[in-house]
VOGU-3710 file (C-alpha; in Angstrom, 3 decimals, decimal comma):
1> xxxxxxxxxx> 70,098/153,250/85,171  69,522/151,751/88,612  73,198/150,094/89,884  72,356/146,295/90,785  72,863/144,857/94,526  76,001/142,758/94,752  73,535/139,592/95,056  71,511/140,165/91,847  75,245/140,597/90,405  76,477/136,851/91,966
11> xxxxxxxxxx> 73,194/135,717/90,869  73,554/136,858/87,230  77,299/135,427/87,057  76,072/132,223/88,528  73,229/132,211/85,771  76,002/132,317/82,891  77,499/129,471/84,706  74,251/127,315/84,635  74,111/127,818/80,929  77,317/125,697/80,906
21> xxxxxxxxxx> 75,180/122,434/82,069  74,354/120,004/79,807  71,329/119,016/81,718  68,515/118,530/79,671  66,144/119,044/82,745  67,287/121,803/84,727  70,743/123,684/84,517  71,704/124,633/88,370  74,791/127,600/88,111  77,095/128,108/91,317
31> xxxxxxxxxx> 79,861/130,339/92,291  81,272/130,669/95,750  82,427/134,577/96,955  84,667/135,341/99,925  85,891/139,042/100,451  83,821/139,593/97,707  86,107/137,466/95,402  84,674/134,920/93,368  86,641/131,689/94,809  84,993/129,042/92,645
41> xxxxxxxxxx> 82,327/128,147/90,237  80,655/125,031/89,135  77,454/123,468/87,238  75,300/120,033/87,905  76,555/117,695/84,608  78,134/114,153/84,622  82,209/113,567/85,749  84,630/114,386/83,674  85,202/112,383/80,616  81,528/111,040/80,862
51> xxxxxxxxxx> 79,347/110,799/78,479  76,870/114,427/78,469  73,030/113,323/78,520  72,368/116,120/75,412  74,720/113,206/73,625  72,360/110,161/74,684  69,563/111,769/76,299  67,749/111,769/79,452  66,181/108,262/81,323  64,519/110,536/83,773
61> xxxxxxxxxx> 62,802/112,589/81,421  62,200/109,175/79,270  60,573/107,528/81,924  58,770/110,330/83,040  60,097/111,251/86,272  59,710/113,768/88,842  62,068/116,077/89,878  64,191/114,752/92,885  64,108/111,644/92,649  65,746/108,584/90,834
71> xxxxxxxxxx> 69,339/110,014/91,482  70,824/106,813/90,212  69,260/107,152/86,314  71,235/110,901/86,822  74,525/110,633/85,912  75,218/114,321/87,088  77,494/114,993/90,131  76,099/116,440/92,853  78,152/116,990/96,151  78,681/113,828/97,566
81> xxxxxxxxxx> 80,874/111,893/95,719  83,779/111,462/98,118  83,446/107,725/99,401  85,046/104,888/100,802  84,527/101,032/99,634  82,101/98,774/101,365  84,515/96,756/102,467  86,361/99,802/104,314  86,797/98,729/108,076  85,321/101,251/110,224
91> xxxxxxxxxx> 86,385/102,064/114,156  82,791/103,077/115,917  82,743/104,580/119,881  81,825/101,500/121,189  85,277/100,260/120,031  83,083/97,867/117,180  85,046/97,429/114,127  82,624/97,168/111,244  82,997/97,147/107,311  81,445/100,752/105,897
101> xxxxxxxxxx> 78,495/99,210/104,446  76,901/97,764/108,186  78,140/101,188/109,847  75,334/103,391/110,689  76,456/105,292/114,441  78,298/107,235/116,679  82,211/106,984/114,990  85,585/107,996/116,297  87,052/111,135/114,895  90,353/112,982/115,398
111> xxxxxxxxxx> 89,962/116,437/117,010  92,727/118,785/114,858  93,873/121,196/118,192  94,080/118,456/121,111  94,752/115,095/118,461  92,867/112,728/120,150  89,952/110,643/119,860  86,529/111,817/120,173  82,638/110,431/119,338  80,740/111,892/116,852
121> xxxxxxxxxx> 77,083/111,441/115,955  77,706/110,197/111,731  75,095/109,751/109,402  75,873/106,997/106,006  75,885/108,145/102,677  75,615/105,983/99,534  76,149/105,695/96,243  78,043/103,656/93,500  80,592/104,680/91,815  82,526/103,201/88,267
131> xxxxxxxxxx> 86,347/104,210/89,288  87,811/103,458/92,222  91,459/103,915/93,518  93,315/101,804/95,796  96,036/103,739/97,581  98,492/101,507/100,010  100,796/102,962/102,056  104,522/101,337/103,543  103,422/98,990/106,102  100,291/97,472/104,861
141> xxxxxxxxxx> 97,748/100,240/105,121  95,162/100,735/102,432  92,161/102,375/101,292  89,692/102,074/98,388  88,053/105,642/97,706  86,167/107,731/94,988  89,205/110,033/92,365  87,801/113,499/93,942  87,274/111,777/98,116  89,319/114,588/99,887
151> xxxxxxxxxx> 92,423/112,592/101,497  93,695/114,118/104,303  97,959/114,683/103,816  100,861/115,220/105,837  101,774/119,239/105,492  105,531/120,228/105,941  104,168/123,503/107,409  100,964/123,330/108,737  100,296/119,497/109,944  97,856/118,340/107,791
161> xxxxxxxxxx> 96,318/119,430/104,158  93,519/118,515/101,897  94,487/116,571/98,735  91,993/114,864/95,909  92,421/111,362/96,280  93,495/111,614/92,258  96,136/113,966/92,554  97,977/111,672/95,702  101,271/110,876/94,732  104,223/108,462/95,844
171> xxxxxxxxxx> 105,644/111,185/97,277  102,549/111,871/99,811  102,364/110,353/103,570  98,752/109,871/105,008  97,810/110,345/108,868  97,422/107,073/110,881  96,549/107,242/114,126  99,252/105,644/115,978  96,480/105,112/119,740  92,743/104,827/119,934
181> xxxxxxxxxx> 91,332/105,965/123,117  88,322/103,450/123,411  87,496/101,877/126,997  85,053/99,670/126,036  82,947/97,793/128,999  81,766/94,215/130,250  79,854/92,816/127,609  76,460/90,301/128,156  77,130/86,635/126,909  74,160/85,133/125,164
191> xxxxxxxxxx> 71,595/83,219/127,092  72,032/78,872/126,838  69,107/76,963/127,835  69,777/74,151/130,085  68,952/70,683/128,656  67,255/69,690/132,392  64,915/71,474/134,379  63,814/70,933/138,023  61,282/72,805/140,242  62,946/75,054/142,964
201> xxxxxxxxxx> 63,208/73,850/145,929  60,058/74,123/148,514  57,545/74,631/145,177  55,965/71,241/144,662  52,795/71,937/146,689  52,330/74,903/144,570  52,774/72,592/141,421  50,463/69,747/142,687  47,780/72,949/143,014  47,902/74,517/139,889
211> xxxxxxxxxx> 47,906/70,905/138,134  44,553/70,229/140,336  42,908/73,640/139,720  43,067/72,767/135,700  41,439/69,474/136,409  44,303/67,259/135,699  45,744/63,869/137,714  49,151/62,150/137,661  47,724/59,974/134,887  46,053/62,883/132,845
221> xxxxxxxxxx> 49,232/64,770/132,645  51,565/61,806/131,368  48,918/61,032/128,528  48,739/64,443/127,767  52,563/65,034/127,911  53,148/61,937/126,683  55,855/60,685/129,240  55,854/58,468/132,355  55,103/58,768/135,983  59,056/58,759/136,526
231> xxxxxxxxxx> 58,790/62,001/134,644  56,417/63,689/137,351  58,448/61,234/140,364  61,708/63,239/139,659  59,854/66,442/139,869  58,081/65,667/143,376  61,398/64,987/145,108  63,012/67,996/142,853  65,006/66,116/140,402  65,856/67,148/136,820
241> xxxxxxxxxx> 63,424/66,189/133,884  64,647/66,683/130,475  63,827/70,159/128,521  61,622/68,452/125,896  59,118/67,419/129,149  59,519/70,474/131,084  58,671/72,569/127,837  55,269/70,238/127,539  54,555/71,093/131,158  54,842/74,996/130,030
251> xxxxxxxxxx> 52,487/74,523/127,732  49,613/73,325/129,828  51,072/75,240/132,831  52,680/78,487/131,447  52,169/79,522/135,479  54,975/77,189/136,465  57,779/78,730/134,815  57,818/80,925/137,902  58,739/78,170/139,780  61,254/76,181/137,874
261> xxxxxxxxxx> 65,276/76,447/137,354  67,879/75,036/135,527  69,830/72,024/136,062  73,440/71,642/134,460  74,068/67,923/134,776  77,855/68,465/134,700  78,141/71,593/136,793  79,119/73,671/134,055  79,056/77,478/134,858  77,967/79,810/131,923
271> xxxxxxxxxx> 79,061/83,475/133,018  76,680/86,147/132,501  79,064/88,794/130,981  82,482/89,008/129,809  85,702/88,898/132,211  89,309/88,769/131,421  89,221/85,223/131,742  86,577/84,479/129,617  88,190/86,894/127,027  91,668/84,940/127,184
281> xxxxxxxxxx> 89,924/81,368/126,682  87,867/82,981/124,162  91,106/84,267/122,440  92,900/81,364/122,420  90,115/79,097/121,239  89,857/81,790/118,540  93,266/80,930/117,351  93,526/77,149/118,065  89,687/75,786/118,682  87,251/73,747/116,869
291> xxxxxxxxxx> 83,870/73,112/117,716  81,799/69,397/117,637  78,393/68,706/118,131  78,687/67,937/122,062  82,401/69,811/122,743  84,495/72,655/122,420  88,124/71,548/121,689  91,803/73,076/121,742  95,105/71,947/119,756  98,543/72,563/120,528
301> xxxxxxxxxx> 101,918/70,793/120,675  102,710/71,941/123,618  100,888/70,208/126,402  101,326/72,502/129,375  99,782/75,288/127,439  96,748/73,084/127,076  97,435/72,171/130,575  97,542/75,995/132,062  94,270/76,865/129,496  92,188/73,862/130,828
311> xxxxxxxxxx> 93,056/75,357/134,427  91,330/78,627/133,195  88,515/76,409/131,846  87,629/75,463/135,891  88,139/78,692/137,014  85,638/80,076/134,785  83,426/77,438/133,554  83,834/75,195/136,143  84,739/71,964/134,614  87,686/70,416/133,350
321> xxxxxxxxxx> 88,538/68,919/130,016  90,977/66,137/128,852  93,957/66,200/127,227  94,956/63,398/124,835  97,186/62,854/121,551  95,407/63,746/118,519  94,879/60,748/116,199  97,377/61,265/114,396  99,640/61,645/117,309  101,082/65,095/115,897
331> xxxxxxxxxx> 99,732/67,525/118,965  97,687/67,541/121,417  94,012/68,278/122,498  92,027/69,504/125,239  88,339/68,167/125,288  85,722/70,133/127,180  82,601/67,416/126,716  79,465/69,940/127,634  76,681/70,630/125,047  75,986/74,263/126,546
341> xxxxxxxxxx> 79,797/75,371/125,878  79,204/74,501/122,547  76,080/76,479/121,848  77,454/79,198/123,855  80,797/79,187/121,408  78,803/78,639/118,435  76,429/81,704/119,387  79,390/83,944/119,903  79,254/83,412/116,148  83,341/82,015/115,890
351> xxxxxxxxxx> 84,304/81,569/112,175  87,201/78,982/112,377  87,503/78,738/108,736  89,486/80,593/106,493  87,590/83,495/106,713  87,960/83,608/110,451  86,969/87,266/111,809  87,172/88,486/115,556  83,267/88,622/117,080  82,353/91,975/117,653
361> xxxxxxxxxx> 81,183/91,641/121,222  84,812/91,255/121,845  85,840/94,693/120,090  83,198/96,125/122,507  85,228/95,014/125,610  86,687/96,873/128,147  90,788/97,023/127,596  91,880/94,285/130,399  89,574/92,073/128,872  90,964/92,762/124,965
371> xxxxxxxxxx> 94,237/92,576/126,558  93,519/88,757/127,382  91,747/88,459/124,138  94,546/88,832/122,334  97,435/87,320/124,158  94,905/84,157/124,090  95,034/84,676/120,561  98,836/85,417/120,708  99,242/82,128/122,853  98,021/80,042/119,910
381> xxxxxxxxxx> 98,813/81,678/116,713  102,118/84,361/117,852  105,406/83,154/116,576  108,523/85,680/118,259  111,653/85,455/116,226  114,913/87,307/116,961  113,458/91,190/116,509  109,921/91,299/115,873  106,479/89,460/116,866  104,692/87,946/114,310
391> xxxxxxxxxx> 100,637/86,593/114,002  99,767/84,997/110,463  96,332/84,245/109,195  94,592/83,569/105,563  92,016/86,066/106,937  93,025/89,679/105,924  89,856/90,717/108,024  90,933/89,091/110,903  94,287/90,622/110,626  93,179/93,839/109,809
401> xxxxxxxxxx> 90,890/93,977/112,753  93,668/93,179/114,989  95,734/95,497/114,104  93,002/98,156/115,042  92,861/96,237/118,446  96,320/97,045/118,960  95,817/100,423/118,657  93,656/100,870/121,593  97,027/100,036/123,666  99,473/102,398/121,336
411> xxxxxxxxxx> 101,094/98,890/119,738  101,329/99,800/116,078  102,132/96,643/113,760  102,861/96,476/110,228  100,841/94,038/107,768  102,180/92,011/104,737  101,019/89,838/101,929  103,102/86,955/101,979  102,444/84,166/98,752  102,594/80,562/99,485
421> xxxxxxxxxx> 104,409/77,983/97,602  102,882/75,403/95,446  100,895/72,903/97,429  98,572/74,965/99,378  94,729/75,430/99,308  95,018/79,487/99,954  98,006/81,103/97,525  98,506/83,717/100,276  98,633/84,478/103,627  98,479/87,746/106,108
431> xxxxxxxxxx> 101,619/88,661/108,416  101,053/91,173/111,071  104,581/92,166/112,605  105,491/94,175/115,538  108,749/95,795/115,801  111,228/98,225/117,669  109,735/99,578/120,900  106,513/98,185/120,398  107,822/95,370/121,378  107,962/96,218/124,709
441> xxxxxxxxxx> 104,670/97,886/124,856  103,131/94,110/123,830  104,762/92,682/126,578  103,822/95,837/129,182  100,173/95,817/128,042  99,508/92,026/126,183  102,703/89,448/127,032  102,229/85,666/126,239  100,914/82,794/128,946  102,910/80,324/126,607
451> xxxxxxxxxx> 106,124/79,941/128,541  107,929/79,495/125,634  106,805/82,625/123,623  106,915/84,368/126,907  110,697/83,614/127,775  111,752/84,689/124,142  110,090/87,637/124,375  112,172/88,515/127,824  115,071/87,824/126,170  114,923/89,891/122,958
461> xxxxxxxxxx> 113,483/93,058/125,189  117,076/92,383/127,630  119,221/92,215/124,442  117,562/95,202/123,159  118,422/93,713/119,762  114,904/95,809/118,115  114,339/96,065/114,675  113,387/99,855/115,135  110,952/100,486/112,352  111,773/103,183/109,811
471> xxxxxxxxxx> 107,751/103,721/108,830  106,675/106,026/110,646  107,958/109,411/110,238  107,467/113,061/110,581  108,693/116,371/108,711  112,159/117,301/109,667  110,821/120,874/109,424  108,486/120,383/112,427  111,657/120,494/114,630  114,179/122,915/113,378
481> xxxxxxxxxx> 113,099/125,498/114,929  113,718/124,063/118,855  117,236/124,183/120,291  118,236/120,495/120,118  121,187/119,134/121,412  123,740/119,031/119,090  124,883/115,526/119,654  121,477/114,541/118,882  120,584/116,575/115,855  122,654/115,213/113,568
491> xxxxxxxxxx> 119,667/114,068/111,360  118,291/117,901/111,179  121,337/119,491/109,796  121,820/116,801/107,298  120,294/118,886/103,831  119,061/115,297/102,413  117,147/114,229/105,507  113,235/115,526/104,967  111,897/113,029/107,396  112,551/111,949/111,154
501> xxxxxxxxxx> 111,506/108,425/112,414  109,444/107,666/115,000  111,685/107,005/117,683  113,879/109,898/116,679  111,098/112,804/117,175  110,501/111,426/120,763  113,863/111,860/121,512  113,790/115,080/120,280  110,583/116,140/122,048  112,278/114,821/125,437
511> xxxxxxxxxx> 115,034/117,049/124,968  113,172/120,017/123,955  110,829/119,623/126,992  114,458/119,893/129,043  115,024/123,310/127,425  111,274/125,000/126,843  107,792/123,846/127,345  104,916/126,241/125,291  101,983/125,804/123,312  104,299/124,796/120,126
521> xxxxxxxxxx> 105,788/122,248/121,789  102,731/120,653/123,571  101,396/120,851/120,290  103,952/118,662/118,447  104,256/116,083/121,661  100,384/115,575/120,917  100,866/114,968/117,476  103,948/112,315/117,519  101,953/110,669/120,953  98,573/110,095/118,834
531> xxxxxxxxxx> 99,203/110,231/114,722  102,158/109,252/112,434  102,480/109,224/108,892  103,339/106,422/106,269  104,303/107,314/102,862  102,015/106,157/100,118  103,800/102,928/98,436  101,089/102,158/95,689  98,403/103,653/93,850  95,834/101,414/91,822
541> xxxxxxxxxx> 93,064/102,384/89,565  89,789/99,929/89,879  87,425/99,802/87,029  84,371/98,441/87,874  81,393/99,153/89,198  81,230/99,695/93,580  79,101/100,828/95,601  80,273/103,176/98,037  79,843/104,985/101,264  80,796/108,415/103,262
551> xxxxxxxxxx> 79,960/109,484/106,378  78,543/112,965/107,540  80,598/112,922/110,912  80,722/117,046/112,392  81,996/119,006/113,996  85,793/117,490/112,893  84,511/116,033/109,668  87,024/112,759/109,680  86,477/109,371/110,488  89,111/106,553/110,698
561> xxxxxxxxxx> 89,033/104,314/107,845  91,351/101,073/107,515  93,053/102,780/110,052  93,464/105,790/107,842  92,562/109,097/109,141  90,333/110,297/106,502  88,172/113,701/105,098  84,094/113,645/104,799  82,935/115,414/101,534  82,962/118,976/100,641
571> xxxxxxxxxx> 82,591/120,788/97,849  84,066/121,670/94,232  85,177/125,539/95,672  87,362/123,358/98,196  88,167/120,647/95,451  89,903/122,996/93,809  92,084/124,090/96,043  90,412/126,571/97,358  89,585/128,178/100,825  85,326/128,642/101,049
581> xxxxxxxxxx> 85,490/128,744/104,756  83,140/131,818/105,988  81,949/132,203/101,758  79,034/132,747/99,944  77,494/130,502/97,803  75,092/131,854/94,904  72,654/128,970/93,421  70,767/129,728/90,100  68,305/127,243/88,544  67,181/127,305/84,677
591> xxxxxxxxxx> 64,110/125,105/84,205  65,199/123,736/80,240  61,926/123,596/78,860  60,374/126,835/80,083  63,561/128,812/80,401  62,446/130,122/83,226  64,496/130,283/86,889  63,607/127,961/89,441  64,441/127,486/92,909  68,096/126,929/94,132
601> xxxxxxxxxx> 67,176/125,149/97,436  70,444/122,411/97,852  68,944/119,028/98,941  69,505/117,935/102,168  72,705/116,042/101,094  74,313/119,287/99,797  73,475/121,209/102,646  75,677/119,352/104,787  78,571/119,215/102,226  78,548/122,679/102,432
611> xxxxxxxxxx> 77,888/122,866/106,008  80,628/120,942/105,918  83,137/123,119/103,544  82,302/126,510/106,263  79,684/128,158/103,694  77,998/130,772/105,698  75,259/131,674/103,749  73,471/130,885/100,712  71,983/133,308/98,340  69,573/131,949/95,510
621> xxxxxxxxxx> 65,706/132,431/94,216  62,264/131,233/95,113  59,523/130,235/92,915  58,362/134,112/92,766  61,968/134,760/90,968  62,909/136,681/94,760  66,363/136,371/95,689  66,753/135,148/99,371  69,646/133,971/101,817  69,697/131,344/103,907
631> xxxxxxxxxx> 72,162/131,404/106,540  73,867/127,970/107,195  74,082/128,384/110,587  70,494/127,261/111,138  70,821/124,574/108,726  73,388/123,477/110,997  71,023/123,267/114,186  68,546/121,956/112,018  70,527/119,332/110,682  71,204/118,353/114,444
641> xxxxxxxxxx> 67,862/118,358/115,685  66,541/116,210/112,655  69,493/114,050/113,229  68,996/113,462/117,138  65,485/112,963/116,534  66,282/109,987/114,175  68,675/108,550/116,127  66,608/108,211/119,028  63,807/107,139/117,128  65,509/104,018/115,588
651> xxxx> 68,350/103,522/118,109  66,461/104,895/121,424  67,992/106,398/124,164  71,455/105,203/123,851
//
């Protein structure tokens, strides 16, 4: 008897493990083999617990359906159920902020060796799935995500692990990033019309001949237009006409729009991109503003802060405002009458209610201009008590957002959920708090214009009186092994301590650099300069119906989520708890109503999750009943080229 090849062997074993499917369509067997171990196996069939089709039957084969397609009537898993919620705010390279279900670009990833911030080309994947869990960590952080969505976990030995999102404990502590190197750049401010229109100067004999060469006079024209000879008076001796009779002109003359300008009757200045400036009034009115039909307004008690904010108004806009008691004569408020300021503060799309949210263009800014963004925004909603900085808002968005802001200057806040009493239209409200050190990087990098915020800020960074925060921590393991001074290393000889704060591992990196500098060392100063870890504080179970969404994001295969450095799919070998990097996976296909094999091809989604998990080859059949490999690699180029393609096809060359 001929001996088999080790292939047709895999393939037979991987057979068996088809006939464990309870599809009633096709049966699809898998087992992944490294060093010619089998590592893992697996079959296509519904999650665990669910209900098995051969118990209800099929609505594909009901309906009539073809073979890939409808994945939503299938009920059976395939490889890309590791998701985040909709809602899920994701940090893209251009700085944007964006919830997971309007993502579709380049992302920010963590690179594992140098632990910093790099882009990454990402393509969405969707689906919906029936459980969901909520895992918060200490500090506010949280993330919604499919029972099997790899989570990414702190590792008292080897920095980070992969962990099922089901089997996280209290006892886990999930990677945060605690910077976000984004640079951001100028961004355009929309385009306002003018309300008045005049003809540049030196261009009315070029007027008076293209009205003549379309056979019109004075008098023609006004019928036609339907205004007065005052009208066509102004624009002889180049005075402004209204928009509604410069746009009739257009429409007889298109030619003259060459020729024309805008007039802004109260010398208001719209700027045509972003600048500091701009970003700090837009900040502030962010926090304090409202908007009327003719005006842009600001409120505060104090009135030199509407004072030194209507200064910045000039400087930029080029107009002042006026300050007057409100009408109930509890603050104060700074009037800026010009129609274009509104529609250019409306158009920046604002929310002032309580579902305020921070504009995107502003994410997108370069960081002296976010800096003045936020200590506008600082100016009118900050509060600084004894230790800590505090901003409060009914918005979670908004609060969530800023606390990714912060991040791009290394200012890492805490978030609570604080309930209201009795009385109040919202029963809860958002804190975001800054503590310890970070206190000091706010005022080095943000600080407040407010002179009273300002001066208590000085005075709790000279007393030094911080309210060090306790958070963020690292494995006491991580430095043990360094000579540390002993009059600092208390906390690592204490047998109960299995965590060192944040402020603590700094001081022990400082004095390790004094006594050896090597690759182990650089290593853990990159870690505790760009990722801490919170320990998990809650864990929920949702049980309803979401839709959710992952993101294919090579070659590091992590995205930040919530501000949660989390996993991309891979598959059930690596599920498991087991290591498929540089395995073989063996794909047999049973055809239920012929019994015959049919071909193992993954779909495109699958490829990547195994792309993804390090498969190097796959070995399966065609429709001649031929085994064949496919090596991975080229799926990999393939993947890219396809990818690239698409992107500039529906993004262009950006």
């Amino acid at each position: 008897m001929t001996r088999i090849s080790k292939d047709e062997y895999y393939l037979r074993i991987a057979k068996a493990v088809a006939l464990r499917s309870p599809c009633l369509r096709r049966k699809y067997g898998a087992i992944v083999v490294k060093n010619d171990v089998i590592v893992s196996t697996g079959y296509n069939g519904p999650a665990r617990g669910s209900t098995n089709c051969e118990e209800v039957g099929c609505i594909k084969d009901e309906l009539n359906l073809p073979h890939y397609s409808a994945y939503e009537y299938c009920p059976a898993i395939h490889a890309e159920e590791n998701c985040v919620s909709g809602d899920t705010l994701i940090v893209t390279a251009d700085g944007s902020i964006r919830k997971a279900r309007n993502v579709n670009t380049v992302l920010i990833s963590v690179d594992p060796f140098l632990f910093t911030n790099v882009k990454v080309l990402s393509q969405k994947i969707e689906s919906t799935k029936s459980e969901v869990l909520r895992i918060t960590t200490k500090g506010g952080f949280f993330i919604e995500v499919s029972p099997e969505h790899r989570m990414l976990v702190m590792d008292r030995n080897l920095f980070l692990k992969e962990k099922p999102a089901k089997n996280i404990t209290l006892k886990d502590y999930l990677p945060v990033p605690s910077i976000l190197h984004i640079d951001g750049k100028p961004q355009k401010l929309p385009k306002i019309d003018f309300n008045y229109y005049k003809l540049i100067r030196g261009s009315w004999e070029k007027f008076y001949r293209i009205m003549k060469s379309k056979g019109y006079t004075w008098r023609k024209l006004c019928e036609k237009c339907g205004f007065s000879f005052s009208v066509l008076s102004n624009l002889k001796n180049y005075k402004a006409i209204k928009k509604e009779h410069m746009e009739k002109i257009l429409e007889i003359f298109p030619e003259v729009e060459g020729i024309i300008e805008g007039y802004e009757v109260k010398g208001v200045k719209i700027p045509e991109t972003t600048s500091p400036l701009f970003c700090q009034i837009a900040g502030y009115f962010m926090g304090d503003g409202s908007l009327s039909k003719n005006y842009i307004a600001f409120h505060d008690s104090k009135k030199e802060v509407l004072l030194y904010y209507n200064t910045l108004i000039k400087r930029v806009f080029g107009i002042e405002g006026k300050i007057r008691k409100s009408w109930k004569g509890t603050h104060y408020v700074l009037i800026v009458s010009s129609r274009r300021l509104y529609l250019l503060f409306k158009e920046l799309r604002f929310n002032i209610s309580k579902n305020k949210r921070i504009p995107v263009l502003f994410h997108r800014v370069e960081n002296k201009s976010l800096s003045r963004f936020i200590r506008g925004l600082f100016d009118a909603e900050g509060t600084v008590d004894e230790r800590s900085i505090h901003l409060s808002s009914s918005s979670q968005e908004l609060i969530y957002t800023l606390r990714l802001l912060l991040l791009r200057f290394g200012i890492f806040s805490s978030i609570y959920k604080i309930k209201r009493s009795k009385g109040f239209k919202n029963s809860s409200y958002y804190s975001l708090e800054i503590h310890g050190d970070d206190i000091v990087k706010f005022d080095k990098e943000i600080g407040f214009s407010h002179k009273d915020k300002e001066k208590r800020l000085k005075e709790i960074i000279v007393k030094g009186n911080f309210k060090f925060s306790s958070l963020r921590v690292y494995p006491v393991e991580w430095f043990k092994k360094f000579k540390i001074s002993s009059s600092i290393s208390s906390a690592l000889r204490d047998k109960n301590k299995i965590n060192v704060t944040y402020p603590l591992a700094r001081l022990f990196i400082n004095e390790i650099k004094k006594r050896e500098y090597n690759e182990d060392v650089e290593r853990l100063e990159r870690i505790v300069e760009n990722i801490v870890f919170l320990k998990v504080k809650k864990i929920e179970r949702i049980n309803r119906k979401i839709k959710m969404f992952d993101f294919y994001a090579p070659p590091f295969h992590n995205f930040i989520a919530n501000g949660i450095i989390v996993h991309n799919c891979v598959i059930n070998a690596a599920r498991n708890g087991s290591s498929v990097l540089n395995g073989t996976l063996y794909l047999y296909g049973i055809d239920v109503k012929t019994g015959k094999p049919v071909a193992g091809m993954p779909c495109s989604r699958c490829k990547r999750v195994l792309i993804n998990a390090g498969i190097k080859n796959v070995v399966t059949i065609n429709e001649k009943g031929e085994i064949v490999r496919y090596s991975v690699d080229r799926w990999v180029e393939e993947d890219k080229e396809n990818y690239e393609k698409l992107f500039r096809e529906k993004v262009g060359g950006k």
